[in-house]
Structure formats: C-alpha cells, structure tokens
Wavefront OBJ file of the C-alpha trace (Angstrom):
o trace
v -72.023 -188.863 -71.191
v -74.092 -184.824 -71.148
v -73.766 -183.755 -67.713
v -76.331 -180.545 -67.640
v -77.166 -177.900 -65.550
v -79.116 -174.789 -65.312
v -76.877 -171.883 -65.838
v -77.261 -169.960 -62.046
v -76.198 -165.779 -62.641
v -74.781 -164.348 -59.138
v -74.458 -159.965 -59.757
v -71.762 -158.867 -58.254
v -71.762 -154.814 -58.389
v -68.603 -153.011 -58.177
v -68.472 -150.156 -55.558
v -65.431 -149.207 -55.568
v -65.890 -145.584 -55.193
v -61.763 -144.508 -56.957
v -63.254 -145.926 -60.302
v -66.509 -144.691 -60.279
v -67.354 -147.752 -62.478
v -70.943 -148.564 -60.982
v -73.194 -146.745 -63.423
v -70.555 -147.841 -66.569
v -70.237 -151.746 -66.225
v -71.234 -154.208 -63.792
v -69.439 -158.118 -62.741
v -71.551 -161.045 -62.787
v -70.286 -164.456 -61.794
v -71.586 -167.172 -64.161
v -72.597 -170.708 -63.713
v -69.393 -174.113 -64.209
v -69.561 -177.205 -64.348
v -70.547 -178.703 -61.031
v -68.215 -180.196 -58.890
v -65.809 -178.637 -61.389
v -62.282 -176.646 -60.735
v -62.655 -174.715 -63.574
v -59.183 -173.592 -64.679
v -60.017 -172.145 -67.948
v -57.451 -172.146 -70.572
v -59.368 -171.427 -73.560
v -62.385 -169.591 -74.197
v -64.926 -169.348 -77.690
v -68.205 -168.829 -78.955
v -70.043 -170.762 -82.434
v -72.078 -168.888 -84.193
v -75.601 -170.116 -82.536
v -74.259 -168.900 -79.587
v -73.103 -172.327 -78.053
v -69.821 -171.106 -75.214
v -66.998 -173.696 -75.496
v -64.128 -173.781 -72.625
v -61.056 -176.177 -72.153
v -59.459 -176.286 -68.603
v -56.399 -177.015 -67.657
v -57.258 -180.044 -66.015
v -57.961 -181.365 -70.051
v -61.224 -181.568 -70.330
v -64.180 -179.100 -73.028
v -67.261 -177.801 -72.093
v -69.929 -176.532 -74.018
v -73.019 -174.230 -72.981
v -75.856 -173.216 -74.303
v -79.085 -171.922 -72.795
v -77.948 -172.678 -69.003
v -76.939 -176.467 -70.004
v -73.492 -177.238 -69.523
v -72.164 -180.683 -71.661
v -68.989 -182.354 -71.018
v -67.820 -182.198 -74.336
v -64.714 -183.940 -74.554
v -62.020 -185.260 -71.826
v -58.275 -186.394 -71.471
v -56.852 -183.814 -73.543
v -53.008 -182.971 -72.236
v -53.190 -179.566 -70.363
v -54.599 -177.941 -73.063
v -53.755 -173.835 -73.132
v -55.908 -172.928 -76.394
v -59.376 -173.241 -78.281
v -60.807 -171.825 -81.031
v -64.014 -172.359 -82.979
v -63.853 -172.683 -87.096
v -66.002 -173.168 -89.638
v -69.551 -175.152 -88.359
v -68.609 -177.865 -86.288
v -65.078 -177.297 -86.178
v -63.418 -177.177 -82.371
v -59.710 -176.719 -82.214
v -57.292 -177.224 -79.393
v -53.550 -176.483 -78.776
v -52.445 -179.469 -76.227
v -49.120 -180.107 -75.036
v -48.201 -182.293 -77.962
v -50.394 -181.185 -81.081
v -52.814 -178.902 -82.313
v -56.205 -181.194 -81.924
v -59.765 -181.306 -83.680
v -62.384 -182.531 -81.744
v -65.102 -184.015 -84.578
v -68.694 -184.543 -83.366
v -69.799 -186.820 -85.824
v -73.316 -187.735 -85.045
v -74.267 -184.128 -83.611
v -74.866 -185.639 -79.911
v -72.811 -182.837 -78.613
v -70.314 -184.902 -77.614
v -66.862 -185.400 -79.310
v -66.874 -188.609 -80.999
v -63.029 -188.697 -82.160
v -60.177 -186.323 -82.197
v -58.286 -185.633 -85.458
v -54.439 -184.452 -84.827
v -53.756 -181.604 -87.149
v -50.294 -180.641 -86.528
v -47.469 -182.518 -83.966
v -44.284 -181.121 -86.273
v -43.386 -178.733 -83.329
v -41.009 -180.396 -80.422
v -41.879 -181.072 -76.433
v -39.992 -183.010 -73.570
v -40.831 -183.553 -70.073
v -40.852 -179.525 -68.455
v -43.558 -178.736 -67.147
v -43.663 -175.796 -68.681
v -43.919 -176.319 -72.153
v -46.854 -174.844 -72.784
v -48.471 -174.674 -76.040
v -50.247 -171.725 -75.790
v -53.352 -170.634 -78.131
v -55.525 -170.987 -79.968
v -56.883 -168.376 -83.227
v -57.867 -168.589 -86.631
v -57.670 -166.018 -89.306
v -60.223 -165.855 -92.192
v -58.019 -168.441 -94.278
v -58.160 -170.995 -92.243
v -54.972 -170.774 -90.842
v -53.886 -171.418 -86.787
v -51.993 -168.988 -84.870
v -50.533 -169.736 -81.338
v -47.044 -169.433 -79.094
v -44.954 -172.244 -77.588
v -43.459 -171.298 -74.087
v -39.763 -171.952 -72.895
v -39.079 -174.668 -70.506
v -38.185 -173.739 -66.842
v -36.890 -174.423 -63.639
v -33.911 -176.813 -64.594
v -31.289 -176.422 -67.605
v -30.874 -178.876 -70.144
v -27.979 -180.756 -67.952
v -29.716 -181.082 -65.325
v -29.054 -178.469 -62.856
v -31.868 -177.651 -60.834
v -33.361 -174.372 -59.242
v -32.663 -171.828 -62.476
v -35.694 -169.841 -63.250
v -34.343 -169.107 -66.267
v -36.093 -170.066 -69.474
v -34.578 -172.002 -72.103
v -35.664 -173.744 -76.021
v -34.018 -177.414 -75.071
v -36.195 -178.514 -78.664
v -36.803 -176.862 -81.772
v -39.023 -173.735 -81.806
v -39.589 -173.452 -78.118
v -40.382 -170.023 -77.556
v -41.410 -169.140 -80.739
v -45.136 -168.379 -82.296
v -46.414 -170.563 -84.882
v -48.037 -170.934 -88.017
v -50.373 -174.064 -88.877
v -52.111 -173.896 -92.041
v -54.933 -175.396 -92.953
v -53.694 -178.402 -94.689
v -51.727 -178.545 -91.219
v -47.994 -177.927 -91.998
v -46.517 -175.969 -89.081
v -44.443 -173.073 -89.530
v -42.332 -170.967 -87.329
v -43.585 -167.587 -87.459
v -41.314 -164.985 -84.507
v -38.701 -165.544 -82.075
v -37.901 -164.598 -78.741
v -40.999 -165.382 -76.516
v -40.546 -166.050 -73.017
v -43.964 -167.077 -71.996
v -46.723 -165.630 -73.998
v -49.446 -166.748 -72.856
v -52.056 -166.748 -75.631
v -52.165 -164.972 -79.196
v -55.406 -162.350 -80.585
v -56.269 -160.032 -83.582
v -56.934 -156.882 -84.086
v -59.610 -155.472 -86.395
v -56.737 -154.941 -88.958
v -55.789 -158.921 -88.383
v -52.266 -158.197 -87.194
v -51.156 -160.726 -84.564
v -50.132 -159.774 -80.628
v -49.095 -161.472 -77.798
v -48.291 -160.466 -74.261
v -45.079 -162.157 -72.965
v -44.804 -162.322 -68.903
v -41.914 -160.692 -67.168
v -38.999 -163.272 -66.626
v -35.265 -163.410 -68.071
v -34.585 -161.347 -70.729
v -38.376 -159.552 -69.963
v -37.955 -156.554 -68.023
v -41.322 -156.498 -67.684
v -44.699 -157.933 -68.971
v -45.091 -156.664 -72.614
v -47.222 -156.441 -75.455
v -45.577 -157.623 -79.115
v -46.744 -157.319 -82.162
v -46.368 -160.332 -84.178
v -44.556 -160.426 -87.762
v -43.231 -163.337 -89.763
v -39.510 -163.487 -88.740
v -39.330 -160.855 -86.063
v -37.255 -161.109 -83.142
v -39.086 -159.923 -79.989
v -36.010 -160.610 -77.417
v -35.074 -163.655 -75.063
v -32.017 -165.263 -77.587
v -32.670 -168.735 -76.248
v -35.256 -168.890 -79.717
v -32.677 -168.507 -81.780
v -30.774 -171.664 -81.322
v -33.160 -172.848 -84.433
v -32.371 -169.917 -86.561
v -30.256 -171.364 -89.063
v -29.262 -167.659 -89.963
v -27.813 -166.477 -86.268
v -23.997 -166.964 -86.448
v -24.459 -167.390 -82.137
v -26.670 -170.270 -82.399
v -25.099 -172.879 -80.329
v -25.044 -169.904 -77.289
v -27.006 -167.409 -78.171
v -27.586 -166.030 -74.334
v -23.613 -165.187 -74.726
v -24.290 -163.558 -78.038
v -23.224 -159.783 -78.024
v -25.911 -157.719 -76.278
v -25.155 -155.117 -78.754
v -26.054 -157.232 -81.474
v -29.652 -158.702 -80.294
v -30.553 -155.003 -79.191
v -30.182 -154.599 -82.631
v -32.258 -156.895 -83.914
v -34.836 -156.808 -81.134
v -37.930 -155.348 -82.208
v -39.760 -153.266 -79.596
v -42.794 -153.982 -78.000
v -45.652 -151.948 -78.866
v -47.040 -151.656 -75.258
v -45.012 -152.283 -71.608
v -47.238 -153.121 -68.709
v -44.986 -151.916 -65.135
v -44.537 -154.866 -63.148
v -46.568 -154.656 -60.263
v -48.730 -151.643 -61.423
v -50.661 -153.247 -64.553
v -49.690 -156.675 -64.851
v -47.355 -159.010 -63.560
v -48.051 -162.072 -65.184
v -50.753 -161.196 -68.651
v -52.959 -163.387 -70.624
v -54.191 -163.492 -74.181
v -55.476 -160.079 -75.822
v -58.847 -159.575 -77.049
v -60.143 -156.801 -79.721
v -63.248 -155.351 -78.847
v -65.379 -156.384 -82.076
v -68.596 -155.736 -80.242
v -68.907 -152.245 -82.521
v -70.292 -150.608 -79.313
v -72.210 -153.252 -77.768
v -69.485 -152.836 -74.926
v -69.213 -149.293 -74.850
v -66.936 -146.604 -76.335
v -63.686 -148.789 -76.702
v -64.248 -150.324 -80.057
v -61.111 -151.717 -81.539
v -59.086 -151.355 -78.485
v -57.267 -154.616 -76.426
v -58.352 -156.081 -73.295
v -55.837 -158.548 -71.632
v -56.664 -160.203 -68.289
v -53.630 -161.131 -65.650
v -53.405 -164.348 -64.328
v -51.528 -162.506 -60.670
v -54.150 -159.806 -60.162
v -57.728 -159.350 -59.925
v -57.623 -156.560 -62.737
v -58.054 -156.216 -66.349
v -55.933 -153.892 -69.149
v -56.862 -152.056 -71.706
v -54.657 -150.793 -74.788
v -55.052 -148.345 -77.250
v -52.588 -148.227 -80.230
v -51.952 -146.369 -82.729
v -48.933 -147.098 -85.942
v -46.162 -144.429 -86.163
v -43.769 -144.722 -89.162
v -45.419 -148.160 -89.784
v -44.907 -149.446 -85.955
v -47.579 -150.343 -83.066
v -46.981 -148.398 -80.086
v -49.702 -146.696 -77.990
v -50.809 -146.365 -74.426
v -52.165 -148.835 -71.440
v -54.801 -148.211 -68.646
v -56.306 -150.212 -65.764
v -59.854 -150.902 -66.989
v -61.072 -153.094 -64.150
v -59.458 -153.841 -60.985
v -62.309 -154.199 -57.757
v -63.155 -156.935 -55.235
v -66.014 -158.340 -57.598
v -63.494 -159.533 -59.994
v -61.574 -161.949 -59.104
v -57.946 -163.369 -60.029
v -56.873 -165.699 -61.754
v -57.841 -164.654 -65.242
v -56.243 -165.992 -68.546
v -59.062 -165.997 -71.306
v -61.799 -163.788 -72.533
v -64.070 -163.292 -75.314
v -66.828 -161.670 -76.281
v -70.161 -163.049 -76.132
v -72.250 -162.581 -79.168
v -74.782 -159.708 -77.038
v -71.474 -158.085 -76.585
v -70.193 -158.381 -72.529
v -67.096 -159.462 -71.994
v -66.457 -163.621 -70.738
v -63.607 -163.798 -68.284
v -61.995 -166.845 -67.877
v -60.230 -167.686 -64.688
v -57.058 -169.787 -64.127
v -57.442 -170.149 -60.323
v -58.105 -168.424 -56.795
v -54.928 -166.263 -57.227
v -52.407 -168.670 -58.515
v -51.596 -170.688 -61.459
v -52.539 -173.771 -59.841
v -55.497 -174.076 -57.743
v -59.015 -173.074 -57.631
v -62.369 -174.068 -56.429
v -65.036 -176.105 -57.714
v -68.381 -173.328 -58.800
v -65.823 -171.288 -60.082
v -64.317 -170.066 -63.355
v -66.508 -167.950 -65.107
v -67.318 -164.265 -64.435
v -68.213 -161.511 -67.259
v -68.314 -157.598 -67.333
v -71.598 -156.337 -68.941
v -72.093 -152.638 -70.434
v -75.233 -150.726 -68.921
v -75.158 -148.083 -71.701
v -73.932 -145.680 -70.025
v -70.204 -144.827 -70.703
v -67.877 -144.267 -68.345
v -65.387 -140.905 -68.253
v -62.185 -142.089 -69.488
v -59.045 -141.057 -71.137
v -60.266 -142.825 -74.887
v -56.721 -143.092 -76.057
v -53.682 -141.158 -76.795
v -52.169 -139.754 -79.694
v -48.317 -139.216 -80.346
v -48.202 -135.400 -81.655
v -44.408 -133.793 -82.872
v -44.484 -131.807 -79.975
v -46.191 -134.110 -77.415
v -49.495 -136.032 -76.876
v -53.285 -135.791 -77.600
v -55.796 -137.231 -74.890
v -59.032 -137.919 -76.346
v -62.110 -138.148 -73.918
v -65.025 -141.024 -73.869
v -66.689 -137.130 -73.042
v -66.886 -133.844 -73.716
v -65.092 -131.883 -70.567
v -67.127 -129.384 -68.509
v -67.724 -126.075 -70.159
v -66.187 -124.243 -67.842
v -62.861 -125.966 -67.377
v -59.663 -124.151 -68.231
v -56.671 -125.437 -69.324
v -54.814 -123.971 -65.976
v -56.802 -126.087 -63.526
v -55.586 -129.012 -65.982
v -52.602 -131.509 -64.373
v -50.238 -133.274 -66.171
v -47.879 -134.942 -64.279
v -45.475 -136.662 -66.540
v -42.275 -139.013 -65.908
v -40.697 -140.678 -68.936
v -38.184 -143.895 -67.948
v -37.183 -147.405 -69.878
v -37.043 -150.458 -69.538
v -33.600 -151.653 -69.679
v -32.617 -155.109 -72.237
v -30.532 -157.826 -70.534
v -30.705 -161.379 -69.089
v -31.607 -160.326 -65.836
v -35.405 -161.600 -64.398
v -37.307 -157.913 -64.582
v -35.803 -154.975 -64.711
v -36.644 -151.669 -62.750
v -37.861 -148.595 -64.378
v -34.484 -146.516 -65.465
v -33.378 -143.232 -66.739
v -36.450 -141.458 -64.823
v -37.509 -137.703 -65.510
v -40.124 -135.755 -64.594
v -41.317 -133.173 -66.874
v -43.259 -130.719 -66.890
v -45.755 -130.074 -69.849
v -44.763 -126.435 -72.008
v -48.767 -126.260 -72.505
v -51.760 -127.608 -72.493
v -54.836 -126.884 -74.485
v -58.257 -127.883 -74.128
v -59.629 -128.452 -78.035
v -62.730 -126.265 -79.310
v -64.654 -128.973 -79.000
v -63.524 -130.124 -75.757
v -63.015 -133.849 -76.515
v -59.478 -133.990 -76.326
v -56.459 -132.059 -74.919
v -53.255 -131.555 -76.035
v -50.619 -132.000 -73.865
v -47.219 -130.007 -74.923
v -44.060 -131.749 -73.881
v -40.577 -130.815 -74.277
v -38.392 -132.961 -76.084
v -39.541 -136.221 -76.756
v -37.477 -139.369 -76.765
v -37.652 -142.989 -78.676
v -37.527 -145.957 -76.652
v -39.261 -144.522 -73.965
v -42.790 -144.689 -71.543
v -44.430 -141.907 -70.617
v -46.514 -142.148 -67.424
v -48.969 -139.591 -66.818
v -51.731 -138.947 -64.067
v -54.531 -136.374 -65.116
v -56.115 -134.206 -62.550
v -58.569 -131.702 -62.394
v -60.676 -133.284 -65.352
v -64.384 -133.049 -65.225
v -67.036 -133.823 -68.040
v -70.314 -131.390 -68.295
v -71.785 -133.499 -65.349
v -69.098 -133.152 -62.455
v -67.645 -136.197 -62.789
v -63.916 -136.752 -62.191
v -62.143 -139.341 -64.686
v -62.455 -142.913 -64.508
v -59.023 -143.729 -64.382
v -56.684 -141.149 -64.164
v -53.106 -143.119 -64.776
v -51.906 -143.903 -68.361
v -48.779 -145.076 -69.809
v -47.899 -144.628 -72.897
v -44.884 -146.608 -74.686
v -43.494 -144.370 -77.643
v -41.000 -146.189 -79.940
v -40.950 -144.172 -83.217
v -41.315 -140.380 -83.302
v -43.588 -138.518 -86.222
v -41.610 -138.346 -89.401
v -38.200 -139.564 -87.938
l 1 2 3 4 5 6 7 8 9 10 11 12 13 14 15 16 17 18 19 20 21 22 23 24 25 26 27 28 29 30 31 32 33 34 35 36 37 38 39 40 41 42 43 44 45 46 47 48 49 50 51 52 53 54 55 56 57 58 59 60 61 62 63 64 65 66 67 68 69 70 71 72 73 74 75 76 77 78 79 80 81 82 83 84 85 86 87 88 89 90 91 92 93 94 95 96 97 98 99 100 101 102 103 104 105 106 107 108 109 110 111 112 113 114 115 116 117 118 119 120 121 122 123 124 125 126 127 128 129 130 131 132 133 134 135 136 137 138 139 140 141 142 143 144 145 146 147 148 149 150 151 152 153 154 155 156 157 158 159 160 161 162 163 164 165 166 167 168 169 170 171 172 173 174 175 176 177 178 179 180 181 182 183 184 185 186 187 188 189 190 191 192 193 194 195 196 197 198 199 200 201 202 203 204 205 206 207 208 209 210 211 212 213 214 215 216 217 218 219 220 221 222 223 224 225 226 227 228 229 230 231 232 233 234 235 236 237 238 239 240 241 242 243 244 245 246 247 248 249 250 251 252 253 254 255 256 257 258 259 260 261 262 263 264 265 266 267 268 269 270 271 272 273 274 275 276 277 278 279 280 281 282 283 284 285 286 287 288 289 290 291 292 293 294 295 296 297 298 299 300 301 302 303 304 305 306 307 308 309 310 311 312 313 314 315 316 317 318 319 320 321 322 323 324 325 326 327 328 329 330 331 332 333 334 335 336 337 338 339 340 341 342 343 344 345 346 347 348 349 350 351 352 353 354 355 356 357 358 359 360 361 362 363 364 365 366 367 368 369 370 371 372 373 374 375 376 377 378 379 380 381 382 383 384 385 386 387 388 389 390 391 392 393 394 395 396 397 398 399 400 401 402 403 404 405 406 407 408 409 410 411 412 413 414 415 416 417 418 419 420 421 422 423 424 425 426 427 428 429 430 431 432 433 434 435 436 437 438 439 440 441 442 443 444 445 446 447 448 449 450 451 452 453 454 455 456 457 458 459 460 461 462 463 464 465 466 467 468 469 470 471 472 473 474 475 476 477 478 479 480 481
C-alpha cells in the first residue's frame, strides 16, 4: 500500500547567542510519516533525489517531492541503509544484509533478496548490526555490536560487552557476490561506518568497557582497535579462549589508536555514524571534514584530520549544539542541494520518540561562520587555520591559548577519566602574514596525548568573536618520529 503526504517544513532558527550561528546555518524540522515514531536508523539519497529511511521499528520510507511511501515493512530492527546502483536498496538487519527489489517500479518493495547471513546472532538485544555503505566496487561495509547486559552463563546485570558468536564486535566486509569477511577487531558498539573523500573507512565506537571514552577509529583490514572480547575468533591470538585476562601489556601493544577522542560528557557520550562533507561547498567552508551526530545530546561534531607518519589523527569541535536541534540523532546525509539530513533515534533516549518526528536538517545561508577550520600538527606545536582572515589590527599578545594536554587511560574499566593533566603555556604565538592561521608554539610535545585548547581574543576584520572557541586535538604520531 503508498501512504502519501505533503512534505510540511517547520524553521526553527537558532539564537543561541555563545555560537553566533544565526547568520551561518539555520535548523528546519522536516515532514515523517504520519502517525509515525520515526526512529531513524538509516539514512540515503538515489540519484533523482528520492530520500530513503529505515527505522528501528523495521519498516523503509521513501520521499520524494513532499510524498512519503511506505516502502517496505517487517524488516528485524534494521541499523543500516544504503543506496547502490539504480534500483538497488540495501539494509543491514539483525540477521543479514537485505536487498529490497522493486520489481514492477510501483515504489513499493516487491521481494527481498538476502545477500549475506554468514555472520553469527543469538537472542541479546543488543546485537546490533550496524551500517550500511558501499564503496565504488560494489562492496558493503558495516560493524556488528557486542552483546550486553548478561554474560554468556547467564549471570545477569553486567554491562559489560562480550562476542558470545563469531565476529561480534568486529566490522565487516560483504562483497558483491556476497561472501562476508571480517575486516577489524575490537569494537564495542560502533554505531554506523562512513568514508572519507580518500575512501578510508571510520567508525565511532561509544564509551563502555574497554572505551575510555567515545572515539573515532580508522578502519584497516586486520587492525585491532581495543575491547579483546573480538578476538576470541582470531585464530592467531594465543589468549583466545580469555582474551579479557590477556596481558594488558600485550593488547596495548597491538591496539591501534584512535584517530580522534570525543570527552565524555563534553562532545559526545554516546556517537553515531560519520559523514564526509562531499557537498564541495554547498555546505560551507568544511569540505572534506566529518560530521557525527550523538544519539545522548542535542549536538553535532565535527572532525578535521590530518595523516602524520601515515596515521589519522586530528582535532574535534562542537559544530551544533542549540535548543532547535534536538536529540536523539544517529544518521545523516547529505541531500543532493547540499544541507545536511539529521536523523533522529528518539526524544533523548535510545528508545522512545514521538509520532511527527524524526527528521530535522541544517541548511547553509552562504554566509560562513568564524571558526577554527582545522588544526595542523607542527614540530614545535600547532597551526590554527581560520574559516577568516583575523582583524587587521590584532596582535599576537591579545591572542589566548589556553592549553591542557591529558590521556585517556586503556583498561577494562566502563570510561575512564581524563589522566596525566598539564597545563601549558604556549612559548609563542604568531599571527601568519596573511592572517588566516596562527601558530601556536608549544613546549614539548607528547604521543598518545589530547590537547585541549580554548582561543580567546580572536576577531575576524568584522568584530566578530569565534564561533566556537574549544578544540581538542588527539596527537598520536609526532612529525618525522
């Protein structure tokens, strides 16, 4: 049956008057389904335009023009979709990866074609098979959470996450003649997968056991991103049948570091999937960059990396954290005119929400907003490059660095505080020549390590104080070491 509505826009303008945001981007909310709880899990767009959205509840939507269409129904909690070649709708359900086949072009899924079932499930609720992208051959990318809540014999009340079948907490590999095949290890909870312009993979795992906090990996055939209970089906770990009682020592070891940490509490506390600005400017100046909603708090992140001796790292920022968007978010994409679709999980929880809800989006006016760009990892310290040229008659002594570095510290414990805190003060700082960028000198610079920084006294050619004046940046390799 098509169910279709006219698609109602409600504006929502951010005043926040910290952010200074109003004359940058604005926050619509967008028409649902009616009658609808709208818990969307995945989020895509076909090349005519045409918006498709699972929920968690199972069932796909499609929109086009204002006209929403039930597109298909009874799908098992899916937490993925992703749009192929024309015609081609995938989904990552509890049990399989799924393509839903219109056959007659009625806009309505006439039969659903199972693609890959080779990974494991049992009854936990949360086994989530998380998703869903495609890369230009074809191939499907996604994560499979731990189960939770009770161990395998039984005992109840342990919030601890555990792989009780094989390749639980893993990412995953399905090609396109649909073999599956374990890709990294280690993942607590990611919830969703993305690209960057280069194609390399990243997911952002949620704080938990073994998580110190919520963190952004990048994704390599056979790395090891941290929480042991993976490797119980890696034939080549000598700990395998108890791998949380495997030397700490050695998994540090063979632990690779995230390339971003979000602080608990401050940024994130519970991310989504991340999303590359391909809009080449349609969205403003952040081309390139990340943008991962949280499914805890009404805000949005944005990430800026760069590769030092081969490895991500690079800093985070609040990009969009105000009453007109609210929580609950755990998709987005970009819509083909270039604003940004946020998908929404519920009314500030996992697991409920309201019917006329789901769907907000942040649209660029043109004008850009005065942020720190991104920031650069120098021998000597950092650059921080400007969205705008700073006033003309700022000097580098009314500049304000403030600057703590601290860690994160790797164990089985749920979260972990900041550790190790200093507070430095900057040797120098230097405004460039063409005052787009300052260098900020810093006195002996350590691996492993987040620098926080708040930047004051900062004002482009028109008065205007930054954005967003908090960054953190997560530095894992130094220049040339």
């Amino acid at each position: 049956m098509k169910n279709l509505i006219p698609s109602l826009l409600i504006i929502f303008f951010w005043t926040t008057p910290l952010l200074k945001a109003r004359e940058s981007y604005r926050v619509e909310s967008l028409s649902t389904p009616p009658g609808v709880v709208c818990e969307v899990t995945g989020l895509d767009y076909t090349q005519d335009g045409t918006l498709y959205l699972c929920t968690r509840q199972g069932d796909v939507w499609s929109e086009k023009k204002g006209q929403w269409n039930r597109f298909a129904y009874g799908l098992h909690e899916p937490m993925g979709l992703c749009i192929g070649k024309e015609g081609e709708v995938y989904v990552s359900q509890r049990p399989e990866i799924t393509q839903l086949i219109d056959e007659d072009g009625d806009n309505i899924c006439d039969y659903q074609k199972t693609i890959c079932a080779d990974f494991s499930m049992e009854t936990n609720f949360h086994q989530y098979t998380y998703g869903l992208i495609q890369d230009r051959t074809g191939n499907l990318f996604g994560t499979l959470s731990c189960a939770g809540l009770t161990r395998p014999d039984g005992t109840p009340g342990s919030a601890r996450g555990y792989s009780p079948t094989p390749y639980r907490m893993w990412s995953y590999q399905v090609t396109p003649n649909g073999q599956f095949i374990p890709w990294s290890a280690g993942l607590r909870s990611a919830n969703g997968i993305g690209f960057n312009l280069d194609g390399d993979l990243f997911a952002a795992d949620n704080q938990g056991d073994w998580v110190a906090t919520s963190m952004l990996h990048h994704l390599n055939k056979g790395d090891f991103h941290g929480h042991p209970e993976a490797l119980r089906w890696d034939e080549n770990f000598t700990h395998r049948k108890d791998p949380e009682n495997a030397p700490i020592k050695l998994l540090a070891g063979m632990r690779k570091p995230p390339a971003v940490h979000f602080p608990h509490g401050e940024l994130a506390n519970s991310p989504g999937s991340p999303i590359c600005d391909t809009t080449a400017g349609k969205f403003g100046p952040f081309a390139g960059q990340l943008f991962i909603g949280d499914i805890v708090h009404p805000r949005i992140i944005r990430v800026a990396l760069e590769k030092v001796n081969g490895q991500y790292q690079g800093a985070c920022f609040s990009f969009y954290h105000a009453k007109g968007l609210k929580s609950g978010i755990c998709r987005l994409v970009f819509s083909p005119s270039g604003d940004l679709i946020i998908g929404r999980a519920g009314e500030g929880n996992w697991a409920r929400g309201l019917a006329g809800r789901g769907l907000q989006k942040i649209a660029y006016t043109g004008t850009d907003p005065f942020e720190i760009h991104r920031i650069n990892l120098i021998p000597d310290g950092f650059t921080f490059h400007f969205t705008q040229p700073l006033a003309l008659d700022l000097k580098a002594k009314s500049v304000n660095v403030e600057t703590l570095s601290y860690r994160y510290q790797y164990g089985p414990n749920y979260g972990y505080p900041k550790s190790d805190k200093k507070k430095i003060v900057p040797d120098e700082i230097i405004i460039s020549k063409d005052r787009k960028s300052v260098q900020v000198k810093i006195p002996g610079l350590e691996k492993r390590k987040i620098y926080q920084f708040s930047v004051m006294g900062v004002r482009n050619q028109t008065g205007q104080s930054l954005r967003n004046s908090t960054a953190h940046y997560t530095l894992n390799e130094l220049p040339n070491q």
